[in-house]
C-alpha positions in Angstrom: -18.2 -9.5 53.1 -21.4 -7.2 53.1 -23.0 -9.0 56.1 -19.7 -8.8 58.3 -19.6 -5.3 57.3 -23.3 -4.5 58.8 -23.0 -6.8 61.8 -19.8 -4.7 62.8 -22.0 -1.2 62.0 -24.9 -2.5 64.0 -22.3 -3.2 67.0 -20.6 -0.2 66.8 -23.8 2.1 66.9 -25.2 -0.5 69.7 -22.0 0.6 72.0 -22.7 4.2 71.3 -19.2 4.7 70.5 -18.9 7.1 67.7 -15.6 7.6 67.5 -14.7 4.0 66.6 -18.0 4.3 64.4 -16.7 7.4 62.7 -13.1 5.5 62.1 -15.1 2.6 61.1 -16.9 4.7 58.5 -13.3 6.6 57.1 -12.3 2.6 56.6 -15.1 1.7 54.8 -14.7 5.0 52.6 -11.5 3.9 51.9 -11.8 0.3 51.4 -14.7 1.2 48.8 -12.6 3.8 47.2 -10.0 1.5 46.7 -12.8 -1.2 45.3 -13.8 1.5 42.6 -10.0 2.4 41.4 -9.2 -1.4 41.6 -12.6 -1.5 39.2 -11.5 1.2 37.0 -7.7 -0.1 36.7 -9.4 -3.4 35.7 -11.1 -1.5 33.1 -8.6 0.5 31.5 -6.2 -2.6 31.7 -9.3 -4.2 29.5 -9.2 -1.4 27.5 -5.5 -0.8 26.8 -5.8 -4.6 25.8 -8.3 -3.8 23.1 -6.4 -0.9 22.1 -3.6 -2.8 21.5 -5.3 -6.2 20.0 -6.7 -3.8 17.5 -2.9 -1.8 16.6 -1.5 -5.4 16.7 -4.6 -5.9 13.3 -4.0 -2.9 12.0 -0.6 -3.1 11.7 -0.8 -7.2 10.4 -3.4 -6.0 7.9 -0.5 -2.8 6.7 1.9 -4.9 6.7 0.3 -7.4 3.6 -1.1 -4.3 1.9 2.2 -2.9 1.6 3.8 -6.4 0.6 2.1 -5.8 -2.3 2.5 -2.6 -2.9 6.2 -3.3 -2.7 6.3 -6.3 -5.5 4.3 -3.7 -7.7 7.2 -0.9 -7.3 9.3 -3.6 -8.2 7.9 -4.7 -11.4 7.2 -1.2 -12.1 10.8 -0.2 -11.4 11.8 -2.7 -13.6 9.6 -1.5 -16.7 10.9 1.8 -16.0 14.8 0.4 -16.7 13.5 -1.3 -20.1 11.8 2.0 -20.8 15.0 3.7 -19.9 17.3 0.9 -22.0 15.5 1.5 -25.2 15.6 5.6 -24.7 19.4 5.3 -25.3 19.6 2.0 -27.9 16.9 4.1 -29.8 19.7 7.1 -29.7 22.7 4.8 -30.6 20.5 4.1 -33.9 19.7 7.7 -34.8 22.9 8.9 -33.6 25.1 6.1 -36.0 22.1 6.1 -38.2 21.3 2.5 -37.8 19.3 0.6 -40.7 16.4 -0.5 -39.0 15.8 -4.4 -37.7 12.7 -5.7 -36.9 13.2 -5.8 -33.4 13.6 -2.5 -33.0 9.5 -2.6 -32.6 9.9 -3.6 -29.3 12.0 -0.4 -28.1 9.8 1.9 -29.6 7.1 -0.1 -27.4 8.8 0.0 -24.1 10.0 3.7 -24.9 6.4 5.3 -23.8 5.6 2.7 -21.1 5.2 4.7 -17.8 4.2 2.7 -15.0 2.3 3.4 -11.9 1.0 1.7 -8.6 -2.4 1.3 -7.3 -1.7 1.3 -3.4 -4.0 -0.5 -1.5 -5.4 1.9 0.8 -8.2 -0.1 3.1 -6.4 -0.6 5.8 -4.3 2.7 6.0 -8.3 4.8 5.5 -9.3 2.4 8.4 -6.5 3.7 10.6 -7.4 7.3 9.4 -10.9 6.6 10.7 -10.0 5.4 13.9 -7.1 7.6 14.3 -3.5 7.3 13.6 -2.8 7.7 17.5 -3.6 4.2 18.0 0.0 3.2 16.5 1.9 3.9 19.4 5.4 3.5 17.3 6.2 6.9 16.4 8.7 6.0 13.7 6.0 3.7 12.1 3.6 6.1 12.7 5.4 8.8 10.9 6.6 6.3 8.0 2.8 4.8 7.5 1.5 8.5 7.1 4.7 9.6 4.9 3.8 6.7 2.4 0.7 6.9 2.2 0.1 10.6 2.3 3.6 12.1 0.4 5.3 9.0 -1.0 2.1 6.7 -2.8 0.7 9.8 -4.4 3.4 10.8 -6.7 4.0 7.3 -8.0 0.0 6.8 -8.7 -2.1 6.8 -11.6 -3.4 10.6 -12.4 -1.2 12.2 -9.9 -0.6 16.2 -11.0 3.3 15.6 -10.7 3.9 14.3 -14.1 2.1 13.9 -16.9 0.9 10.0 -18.6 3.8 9.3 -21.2 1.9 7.3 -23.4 -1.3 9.7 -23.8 1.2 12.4 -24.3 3.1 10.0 -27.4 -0.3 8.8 -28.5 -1.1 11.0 -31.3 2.9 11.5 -32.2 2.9 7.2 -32.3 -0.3 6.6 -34.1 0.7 9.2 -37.1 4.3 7.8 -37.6 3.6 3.9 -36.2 1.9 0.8 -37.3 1.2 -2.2 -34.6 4.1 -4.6 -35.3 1.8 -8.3 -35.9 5.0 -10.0 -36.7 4.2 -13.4 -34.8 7.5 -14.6 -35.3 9.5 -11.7 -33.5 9.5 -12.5 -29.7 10.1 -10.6 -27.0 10.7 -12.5 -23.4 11.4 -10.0 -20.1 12.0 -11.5 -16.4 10.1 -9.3 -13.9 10.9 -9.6 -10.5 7.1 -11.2 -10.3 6.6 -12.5 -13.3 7.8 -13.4 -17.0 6.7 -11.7 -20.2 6.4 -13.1 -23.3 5.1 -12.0 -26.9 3.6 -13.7 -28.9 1.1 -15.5 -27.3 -1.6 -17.1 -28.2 -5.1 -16.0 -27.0 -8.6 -18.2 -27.7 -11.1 -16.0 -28.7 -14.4 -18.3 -29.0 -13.2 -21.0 -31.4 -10.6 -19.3 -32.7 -6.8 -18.9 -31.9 -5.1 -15.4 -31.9 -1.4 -14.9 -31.7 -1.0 -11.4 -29.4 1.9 -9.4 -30.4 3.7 -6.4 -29.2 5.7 -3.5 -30.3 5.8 -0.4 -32.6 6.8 -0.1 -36.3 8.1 3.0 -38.1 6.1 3.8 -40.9 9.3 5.2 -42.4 12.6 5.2 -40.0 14.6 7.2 -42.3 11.9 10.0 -41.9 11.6 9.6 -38.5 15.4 10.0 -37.3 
């Protein structure tokens, strides 16, 4: 294409006719001109394809971090209700001044559990760092930044909001409460994960321990 190009310039300046050399010259101008924004088109098509390969990972990567954010809301949701059950069983006893059962230990446990997520935040800090612009979706955009920035931090571990239930019970419970090591009371709870069960037993070098759980009143009567 270069050669046919000279051997027409050599032949038009051979002639000596410079108009047709001059229109030959605008034609050339253009034809390069539209080489260069062919070439740049090219380039930012290339680019917009990156751009959008790397969204498309971003947003693949989000989506499994907050999967699992999700199933720990759940579980913690669901401590939250048996925390929320024993408040009012534990006012039914005071209230028709119940004589106390043994497995009342285990709603004086779940009575100061306070639960809180640990959101997985490498992917969202990696989308900080390139810059949130690159998810186009401005519903997603907007929801990603409202979780991550408003939502996630009032639901974490040492947020200022509210303050850590059980380190504020801790000196109240370990003045008026004993560790219940009753191995034969058990306690079974279906998370939405996962099932809990006490006792179980726990190898500790050659020996067998049986874990237990709860809280018992050094003296209820006092107490209500």
């Amino acid at each position: 294409m270069i050669k046919l190009f000279r051997s027409i310039r050599k032949s038009l300046i051979s002639e000596g006719n410079t108009s047709n050399y001059i229109k030959y010259a605008i034609g050339e101008i253009i034809l390069v001109m539209i080489g260069i924004l062919l070439a740049l088109q090219v380039s930012n098509w290339n680019q917009d394809l990156k751009q959008e390969k790397k969204e498309f990972n971003f947003l693949q990567h989000l989506s499994k971090d907050l999967s699992i954010v999700l199933g720990d809301i759940e579980n913690d949701l669901y401590a939250l209700r048996l925390s929320d059950r024993s408040h009012f069983r534990i006012q039914d006893y005071i209230n028709n001044n119940t004589i106390y059962q043994d497995s009342m230990c285990f709603d004086f446990y779940w009575l100061i559990k306070d639960e809180y997520i640990y959101p997985v935040r490498s992917t969202y800090d990696a989308i900080k760092e390139e810059g949130l612009a690159i998810i186009k979706n401005d519903t997603i955009r907007q929801g990603i930044q409202a979780a991550f920035e408003n939502i996630f931090p009032r639901i974490s571990k040492q947020n200022s909001f509210y303050p850590d239930l059980e380190e504020f019970f801790s000196p109240f419970y370990q003045d008026h409460f004993k560790v219940n090591q009753d191995s034969t009371l058990i306690m079974v709870e279906k998370f939405p994960a996962f099932q809990l069960k006490y006792p179980y037993k726990k190898r500790v070098g050659k020996e067998n321990y049986n874990i237990t759980v709860g809280y018992v009143p050094r003296d209820f009567e006092k107490l209500k």
